[in-house]
N, CA, C and O atoms as a MOPAC input file, in Angstrom:
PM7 MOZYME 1SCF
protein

 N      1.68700 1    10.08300 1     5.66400 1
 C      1.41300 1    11.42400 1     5.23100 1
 C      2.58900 1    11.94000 1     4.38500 1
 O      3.65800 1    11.71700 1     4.95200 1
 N      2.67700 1    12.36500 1     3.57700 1
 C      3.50500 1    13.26000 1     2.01600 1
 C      3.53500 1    14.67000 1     2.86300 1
 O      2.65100 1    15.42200 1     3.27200 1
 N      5.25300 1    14.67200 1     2.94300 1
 C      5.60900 1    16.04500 1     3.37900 1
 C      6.16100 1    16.36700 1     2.10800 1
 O      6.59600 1    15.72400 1     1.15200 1
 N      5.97500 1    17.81500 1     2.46000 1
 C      6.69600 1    18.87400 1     1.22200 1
 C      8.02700 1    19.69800 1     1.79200 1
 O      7.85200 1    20.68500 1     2.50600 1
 N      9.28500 1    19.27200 1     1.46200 1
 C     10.74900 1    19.63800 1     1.42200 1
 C     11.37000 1    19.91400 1     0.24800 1
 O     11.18200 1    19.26400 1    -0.78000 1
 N     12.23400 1    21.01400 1     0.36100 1
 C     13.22000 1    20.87300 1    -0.90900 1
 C     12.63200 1    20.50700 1    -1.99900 1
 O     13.30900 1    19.82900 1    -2.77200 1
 N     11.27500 1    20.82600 1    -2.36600 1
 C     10.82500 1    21.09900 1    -3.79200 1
 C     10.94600 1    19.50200 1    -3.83300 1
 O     11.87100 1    19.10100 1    -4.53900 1
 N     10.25700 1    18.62500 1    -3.26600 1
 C      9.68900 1    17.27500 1    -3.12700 1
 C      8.55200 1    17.27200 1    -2.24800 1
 O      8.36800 1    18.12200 1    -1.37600 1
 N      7.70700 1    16.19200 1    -2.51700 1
 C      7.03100 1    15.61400 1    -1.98500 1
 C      7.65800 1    14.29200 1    -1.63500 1
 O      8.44900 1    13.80700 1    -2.44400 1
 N      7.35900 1    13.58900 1    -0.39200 1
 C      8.19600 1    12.37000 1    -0.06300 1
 C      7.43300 1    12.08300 1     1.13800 1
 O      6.89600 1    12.85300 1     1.93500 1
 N      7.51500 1    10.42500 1     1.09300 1
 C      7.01700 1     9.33700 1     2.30400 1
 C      7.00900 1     8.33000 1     2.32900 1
 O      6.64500 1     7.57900 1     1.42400 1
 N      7.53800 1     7.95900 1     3.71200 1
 C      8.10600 1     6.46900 1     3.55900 1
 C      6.73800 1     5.62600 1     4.18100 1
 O      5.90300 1     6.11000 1     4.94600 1
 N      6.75100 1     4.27900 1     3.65300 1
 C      5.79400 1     3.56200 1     3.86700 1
 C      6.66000 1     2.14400 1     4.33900 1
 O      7.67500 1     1.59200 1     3.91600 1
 N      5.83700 1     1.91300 1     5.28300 1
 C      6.56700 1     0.72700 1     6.05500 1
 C      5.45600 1    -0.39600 1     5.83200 1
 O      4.28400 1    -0.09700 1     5.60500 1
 N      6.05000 1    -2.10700 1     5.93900 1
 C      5.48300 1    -2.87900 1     5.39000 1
 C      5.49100 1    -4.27500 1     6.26900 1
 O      6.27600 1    -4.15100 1     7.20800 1
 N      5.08400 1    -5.09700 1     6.25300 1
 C      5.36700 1    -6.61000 1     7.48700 1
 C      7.14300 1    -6.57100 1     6.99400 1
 O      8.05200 1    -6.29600 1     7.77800 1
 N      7.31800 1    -6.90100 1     5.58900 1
 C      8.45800 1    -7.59900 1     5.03800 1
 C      9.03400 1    -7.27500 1     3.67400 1
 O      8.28900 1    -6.70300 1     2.87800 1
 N     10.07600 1    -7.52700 1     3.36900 1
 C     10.54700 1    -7.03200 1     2.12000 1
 C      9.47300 1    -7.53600 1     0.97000 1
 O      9.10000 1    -6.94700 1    -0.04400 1
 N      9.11700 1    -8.80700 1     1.47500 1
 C      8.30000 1    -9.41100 1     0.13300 1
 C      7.13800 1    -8.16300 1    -0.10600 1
 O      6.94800 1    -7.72500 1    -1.24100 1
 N      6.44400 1    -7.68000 1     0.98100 1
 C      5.15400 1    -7.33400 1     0.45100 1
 C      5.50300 1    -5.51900 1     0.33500 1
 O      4.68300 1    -4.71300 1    -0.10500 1
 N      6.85100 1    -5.16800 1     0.82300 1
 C      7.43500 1    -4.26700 1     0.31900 1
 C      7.65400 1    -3.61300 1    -0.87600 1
 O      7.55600 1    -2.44200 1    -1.24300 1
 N      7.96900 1    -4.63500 1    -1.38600 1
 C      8.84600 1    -4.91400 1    -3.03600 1
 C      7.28200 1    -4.85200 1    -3.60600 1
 O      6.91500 1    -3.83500 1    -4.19600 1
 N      6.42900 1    -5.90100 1    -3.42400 1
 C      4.85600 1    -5.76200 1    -4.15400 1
 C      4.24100 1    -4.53900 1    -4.16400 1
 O      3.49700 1    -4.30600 1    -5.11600 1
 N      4.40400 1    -3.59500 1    -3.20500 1
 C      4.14100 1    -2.35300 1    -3.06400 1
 C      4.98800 1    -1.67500 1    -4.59200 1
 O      4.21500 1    -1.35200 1    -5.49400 1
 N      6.00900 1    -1.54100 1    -4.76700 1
 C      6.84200 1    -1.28900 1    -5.39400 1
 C      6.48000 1    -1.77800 1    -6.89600 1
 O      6.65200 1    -1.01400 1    -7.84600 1
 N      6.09000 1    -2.78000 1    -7.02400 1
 C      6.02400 1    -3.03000 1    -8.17500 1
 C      4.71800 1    -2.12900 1    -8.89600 1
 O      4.60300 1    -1.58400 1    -9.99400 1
 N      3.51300 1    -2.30300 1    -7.32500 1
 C      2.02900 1    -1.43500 1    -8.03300 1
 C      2.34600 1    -0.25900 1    -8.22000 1
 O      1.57300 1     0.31700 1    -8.98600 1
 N      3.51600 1     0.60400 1    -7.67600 1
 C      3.58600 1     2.14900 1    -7.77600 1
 C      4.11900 1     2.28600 1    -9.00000 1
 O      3.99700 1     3.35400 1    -9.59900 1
 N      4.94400 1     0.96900 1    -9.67200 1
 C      5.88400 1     1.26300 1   -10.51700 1
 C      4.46800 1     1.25800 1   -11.90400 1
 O      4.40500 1     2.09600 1   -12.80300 1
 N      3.55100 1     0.17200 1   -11.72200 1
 C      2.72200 1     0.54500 1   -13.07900 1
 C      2.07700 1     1.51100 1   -12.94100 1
 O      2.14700 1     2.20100 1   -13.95800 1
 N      1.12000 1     2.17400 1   -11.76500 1
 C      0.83000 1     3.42400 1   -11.90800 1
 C      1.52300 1     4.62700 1   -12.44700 1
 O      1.09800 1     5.46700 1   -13.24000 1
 N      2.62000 1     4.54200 1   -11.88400 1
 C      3.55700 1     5.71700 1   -12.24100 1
 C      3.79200 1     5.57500 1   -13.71800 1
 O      4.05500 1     6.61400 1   -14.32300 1
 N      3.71900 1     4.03800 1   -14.64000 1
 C      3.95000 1     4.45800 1   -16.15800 1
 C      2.81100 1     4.46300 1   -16.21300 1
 O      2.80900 1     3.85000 1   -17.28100 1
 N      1.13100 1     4.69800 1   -15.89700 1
 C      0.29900 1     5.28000 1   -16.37200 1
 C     -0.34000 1     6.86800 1   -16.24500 1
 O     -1.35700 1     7.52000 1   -16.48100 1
 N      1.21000 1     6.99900 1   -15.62800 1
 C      0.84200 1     8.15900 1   -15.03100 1
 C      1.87800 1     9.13700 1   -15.80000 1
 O      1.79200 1    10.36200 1   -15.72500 1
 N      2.81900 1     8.48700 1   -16.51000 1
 C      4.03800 1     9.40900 1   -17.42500 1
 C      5.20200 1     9.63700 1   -16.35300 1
 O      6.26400 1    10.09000 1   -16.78000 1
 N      5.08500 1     9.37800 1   -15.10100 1
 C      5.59500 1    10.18400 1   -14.19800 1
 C      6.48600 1     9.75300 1   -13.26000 1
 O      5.75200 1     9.42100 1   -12.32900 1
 N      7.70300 1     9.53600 1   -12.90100 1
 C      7.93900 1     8.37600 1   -12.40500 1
 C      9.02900 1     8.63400 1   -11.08200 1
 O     10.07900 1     9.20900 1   -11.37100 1
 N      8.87300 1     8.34100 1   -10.03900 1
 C      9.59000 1     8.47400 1    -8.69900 1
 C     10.81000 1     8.19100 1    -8.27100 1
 O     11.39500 1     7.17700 1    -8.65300 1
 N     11.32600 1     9.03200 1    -7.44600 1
 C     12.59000 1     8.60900 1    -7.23800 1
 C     12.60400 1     7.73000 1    -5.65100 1
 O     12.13600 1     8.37800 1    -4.71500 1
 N     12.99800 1     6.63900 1    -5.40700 1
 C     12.54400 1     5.67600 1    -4.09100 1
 C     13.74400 1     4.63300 1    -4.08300 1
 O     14.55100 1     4.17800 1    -4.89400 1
 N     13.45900 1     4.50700 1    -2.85800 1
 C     14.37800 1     3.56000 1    -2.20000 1
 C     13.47600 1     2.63700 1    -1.47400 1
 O     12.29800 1     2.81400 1    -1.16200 1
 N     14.35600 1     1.47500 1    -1.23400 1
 C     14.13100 1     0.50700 1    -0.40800 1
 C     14.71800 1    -0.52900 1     0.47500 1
 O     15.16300 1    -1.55100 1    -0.04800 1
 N     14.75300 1    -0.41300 1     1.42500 1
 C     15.51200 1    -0.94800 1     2.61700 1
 C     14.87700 1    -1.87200 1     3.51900 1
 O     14.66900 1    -1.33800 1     4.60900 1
 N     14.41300 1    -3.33000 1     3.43800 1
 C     13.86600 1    -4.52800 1     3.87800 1
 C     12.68200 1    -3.88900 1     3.83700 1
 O     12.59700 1    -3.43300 1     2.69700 1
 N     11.46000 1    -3.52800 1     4.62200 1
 C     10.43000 1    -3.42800 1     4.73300 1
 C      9.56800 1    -1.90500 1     4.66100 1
 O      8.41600 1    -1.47100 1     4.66800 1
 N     10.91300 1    -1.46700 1     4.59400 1
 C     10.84200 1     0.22600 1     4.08100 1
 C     10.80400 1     0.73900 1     2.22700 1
 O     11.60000 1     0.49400 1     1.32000 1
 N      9.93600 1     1.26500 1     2.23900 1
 C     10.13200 1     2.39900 1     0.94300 1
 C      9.65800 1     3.37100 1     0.71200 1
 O      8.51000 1     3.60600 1     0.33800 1
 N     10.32200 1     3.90200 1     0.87100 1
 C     10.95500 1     5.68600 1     0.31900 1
 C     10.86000 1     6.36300 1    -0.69300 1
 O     11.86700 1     6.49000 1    -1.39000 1
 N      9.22100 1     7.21000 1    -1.20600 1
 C      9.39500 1     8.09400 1    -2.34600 1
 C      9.28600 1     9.66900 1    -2.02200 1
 O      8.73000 1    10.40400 1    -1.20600 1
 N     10.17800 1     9.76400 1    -3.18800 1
 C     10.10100 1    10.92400 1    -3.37700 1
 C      9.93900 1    11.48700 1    -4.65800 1
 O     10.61400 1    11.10400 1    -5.61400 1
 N      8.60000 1    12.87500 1    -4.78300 1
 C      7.98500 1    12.83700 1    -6.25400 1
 C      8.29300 1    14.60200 1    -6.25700 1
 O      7.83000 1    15.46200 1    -5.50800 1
 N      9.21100 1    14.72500 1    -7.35400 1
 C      9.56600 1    16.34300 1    -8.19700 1
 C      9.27500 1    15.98500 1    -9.62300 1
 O      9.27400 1    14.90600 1   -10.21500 1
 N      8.96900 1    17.50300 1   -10.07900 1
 C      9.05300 1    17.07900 1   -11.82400 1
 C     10.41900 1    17.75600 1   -12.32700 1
 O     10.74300 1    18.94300 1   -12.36200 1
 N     10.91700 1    16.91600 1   -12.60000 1
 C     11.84100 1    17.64400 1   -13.36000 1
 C     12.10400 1    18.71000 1   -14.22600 1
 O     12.84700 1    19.68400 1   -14.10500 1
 N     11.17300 1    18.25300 1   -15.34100 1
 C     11.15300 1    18.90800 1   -16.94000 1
 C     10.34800 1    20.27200 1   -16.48000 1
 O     10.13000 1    21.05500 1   -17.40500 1
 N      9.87600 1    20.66300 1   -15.16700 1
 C      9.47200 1    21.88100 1   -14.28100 1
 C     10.75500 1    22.41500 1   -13.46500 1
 O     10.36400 1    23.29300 1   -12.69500 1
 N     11.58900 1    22.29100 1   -13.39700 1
 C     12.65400 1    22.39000 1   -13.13200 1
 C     13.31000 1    22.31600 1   -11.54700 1
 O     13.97400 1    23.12800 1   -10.90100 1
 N     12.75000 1    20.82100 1   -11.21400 1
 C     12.91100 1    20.11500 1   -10.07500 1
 C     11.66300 1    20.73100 1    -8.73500 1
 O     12.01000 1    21.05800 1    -7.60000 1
 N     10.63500 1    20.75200 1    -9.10600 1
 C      9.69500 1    21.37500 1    -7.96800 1
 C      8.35300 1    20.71300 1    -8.21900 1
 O      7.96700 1    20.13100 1    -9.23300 1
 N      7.73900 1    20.92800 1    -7.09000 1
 C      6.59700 1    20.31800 1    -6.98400 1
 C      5.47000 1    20.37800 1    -7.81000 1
 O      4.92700 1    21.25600 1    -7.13800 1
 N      4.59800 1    20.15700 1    -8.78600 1
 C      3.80100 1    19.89800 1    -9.46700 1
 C      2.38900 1    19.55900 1    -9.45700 1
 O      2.07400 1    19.29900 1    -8.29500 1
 N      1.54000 1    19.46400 1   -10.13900 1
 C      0.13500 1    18.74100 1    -9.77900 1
 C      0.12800 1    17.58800 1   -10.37700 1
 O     -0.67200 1    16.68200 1   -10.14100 1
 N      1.50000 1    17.55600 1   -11.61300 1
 C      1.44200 1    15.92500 1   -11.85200 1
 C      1.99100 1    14.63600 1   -10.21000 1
 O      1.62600 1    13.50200 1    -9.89800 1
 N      3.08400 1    15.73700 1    -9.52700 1
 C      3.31200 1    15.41800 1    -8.45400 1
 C      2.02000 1    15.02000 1    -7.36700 1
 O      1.94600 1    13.90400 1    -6.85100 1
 N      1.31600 1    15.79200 1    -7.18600 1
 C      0.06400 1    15.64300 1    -6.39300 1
 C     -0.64600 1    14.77600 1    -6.51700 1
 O     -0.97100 1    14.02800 1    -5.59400 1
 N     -1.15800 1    14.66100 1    -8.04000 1
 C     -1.48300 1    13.36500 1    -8.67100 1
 C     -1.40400 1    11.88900 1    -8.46300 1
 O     -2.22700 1    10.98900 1    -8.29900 1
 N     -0.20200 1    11.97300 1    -8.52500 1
 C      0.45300 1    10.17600 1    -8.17600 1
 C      0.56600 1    10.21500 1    -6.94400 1
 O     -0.04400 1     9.33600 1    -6.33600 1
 N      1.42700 1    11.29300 1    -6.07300 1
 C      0.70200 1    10.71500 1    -4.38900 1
 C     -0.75500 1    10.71600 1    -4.24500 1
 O     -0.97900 1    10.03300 1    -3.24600 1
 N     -1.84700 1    11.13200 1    -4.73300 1
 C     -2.88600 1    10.83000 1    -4.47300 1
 C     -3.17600 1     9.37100 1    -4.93400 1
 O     -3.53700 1     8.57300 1    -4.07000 1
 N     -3.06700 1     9.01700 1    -6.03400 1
 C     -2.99500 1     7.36700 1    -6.63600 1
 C     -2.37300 1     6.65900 1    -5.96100 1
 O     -2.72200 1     5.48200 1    -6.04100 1
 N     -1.26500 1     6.94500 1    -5.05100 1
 C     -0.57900 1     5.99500 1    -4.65400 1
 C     -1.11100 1     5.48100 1    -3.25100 1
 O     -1.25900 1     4.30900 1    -2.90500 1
 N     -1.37700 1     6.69200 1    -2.49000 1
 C     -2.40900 1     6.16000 1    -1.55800 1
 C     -3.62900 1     5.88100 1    -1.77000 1
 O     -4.17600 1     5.25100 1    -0.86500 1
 N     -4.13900 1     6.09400 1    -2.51400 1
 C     -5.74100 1     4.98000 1    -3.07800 1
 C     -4.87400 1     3.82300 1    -3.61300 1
 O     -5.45100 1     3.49200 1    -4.64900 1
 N     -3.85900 1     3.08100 1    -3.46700 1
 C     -3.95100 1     2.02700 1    -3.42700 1
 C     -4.14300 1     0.73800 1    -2.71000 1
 O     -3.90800 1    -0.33600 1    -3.26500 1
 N     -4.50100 1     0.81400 1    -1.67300 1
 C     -4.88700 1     0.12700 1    -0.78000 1
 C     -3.96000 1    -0.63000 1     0.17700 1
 O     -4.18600 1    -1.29300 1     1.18900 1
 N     -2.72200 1    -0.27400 1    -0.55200 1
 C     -1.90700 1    -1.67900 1    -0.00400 1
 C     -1.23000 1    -0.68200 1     1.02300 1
 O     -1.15000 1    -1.14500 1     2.16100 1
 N     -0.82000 1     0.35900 1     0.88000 1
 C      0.29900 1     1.23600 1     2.03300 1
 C     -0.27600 1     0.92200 1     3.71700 1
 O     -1.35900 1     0.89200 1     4.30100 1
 N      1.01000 1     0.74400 1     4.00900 1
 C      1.28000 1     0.35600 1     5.35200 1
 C      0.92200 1     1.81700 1     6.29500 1
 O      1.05900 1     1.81100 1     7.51800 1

């Protein structure tokens, strides 16, 4: 579930293993360039960590924000 803090949206998604971690990572990464829009995340073995502000809005939450967490969980793969 995508909590809203500090003018973010953010949620970590947990995974078996780094491998299918990182694969996660890679599908968010082409959505997000079809999306213009792109996340700030971490990753720590089987963990990853986004967090989505717009900037050029001047660091706060957005509907382009809303957007890509909605895409990102229609992707099938989140843990």
């Amino acid at each position: 579930m995508w909590t809203e803090q500090d003018n973010k949206l953010s949620r970590t998604f947990k995974f078996k293993d780094f491998v299918e971690a990182f694969g996660f990572m890679s599908q968010v990464a082409l959505l997000a360039e079809t999306h213009g829009h792109h996340p700030n995340w971490s990753n720590v073995y089987n963990e990853v960590t986004i967090e989505l502000t717009t900037h050029d809005a001047g660091n706060t939450i957005t509907e382009k924000d809303r957007k890509l967490a909605k895409a990102i969980d229609e992707l099938g793969s989140v843990a």
